[in-house]
N, C-alpha and C positions, 0 to 999 in steps of 0.2 A: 456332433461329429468328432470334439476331441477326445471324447470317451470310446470312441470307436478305434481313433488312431493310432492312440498312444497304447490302449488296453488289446488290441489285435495282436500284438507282434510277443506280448508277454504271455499271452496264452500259451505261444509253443517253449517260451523262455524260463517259461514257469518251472519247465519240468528237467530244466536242465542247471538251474539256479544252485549254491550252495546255500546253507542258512543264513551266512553272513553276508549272501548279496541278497539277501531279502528286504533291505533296507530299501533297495533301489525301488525294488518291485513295491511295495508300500505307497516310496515317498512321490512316483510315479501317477499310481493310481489316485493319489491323494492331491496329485497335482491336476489332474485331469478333470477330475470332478471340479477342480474349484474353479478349471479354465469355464466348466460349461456352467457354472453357477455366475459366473462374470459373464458370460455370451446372455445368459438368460438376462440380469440387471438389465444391460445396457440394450437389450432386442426391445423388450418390454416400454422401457424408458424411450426408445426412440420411436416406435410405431405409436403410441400412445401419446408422447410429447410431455409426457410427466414428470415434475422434478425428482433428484433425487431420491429424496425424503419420500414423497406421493409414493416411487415406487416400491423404498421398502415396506410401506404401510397396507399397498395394494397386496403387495407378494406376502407381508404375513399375514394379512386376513385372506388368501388364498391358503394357505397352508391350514388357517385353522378351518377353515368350511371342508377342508378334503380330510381333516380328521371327525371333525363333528359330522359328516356323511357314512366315515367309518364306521365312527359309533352307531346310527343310526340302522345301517347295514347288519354289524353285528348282532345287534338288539333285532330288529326281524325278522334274523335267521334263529337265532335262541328261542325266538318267541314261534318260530314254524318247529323247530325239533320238539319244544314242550308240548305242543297242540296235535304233534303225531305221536309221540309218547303216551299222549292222554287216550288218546283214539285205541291206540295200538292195546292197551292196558283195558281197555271198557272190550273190547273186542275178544282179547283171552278171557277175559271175565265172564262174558255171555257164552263163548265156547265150552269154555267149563262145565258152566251151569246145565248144558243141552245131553 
């Protein structure tokens, strides 16, 4: 929600800003994210009942399973475009050939 809040209104402000009040617009954004990164801790920490500590240990092996998921994803789409690549190439091949 405070990425909503704060980040709504700079949208239309964006474009009426000069460069030197781009500081604002930054330290804004910069502040909102870190509000909803404290909303997450303490969400987390209280539905769960978890110490401090538990929670940041939970939330960064959260973080690393949504990159190692990443990679995984990446890696079986790499591995679907080489196996249509392979297809694609044996099939001009045979065309040729006829």
């Amino acid at each position: 929600m405070p990425l909503i809040i704060i980040q709504f209104p700079w949208i239309w402000l964006s474009n009426f800003i000069t460069f030197q009040e781009a500081s604002f617009y930054y330290f804004s954004g910069s502040l909102s994210v870190l509000w909803c990164l404290f909303l997450l801790f303490v969400g987390n920490m209280t539905v769960h009942q978890f110490s401090p500590s538990k929670t940041l240990v939970t939330m960064a092996l959260t973080v690393v399973a949504m990159g190692f998921m990443a990679f995984l994803c990446l890696l079986f789409f790499s591995l679907i475009q080489q196996i249509v690549g392979f297809v694609s190439t044996i099939y001009q091949e045979l065309s040729l050939r006829s």
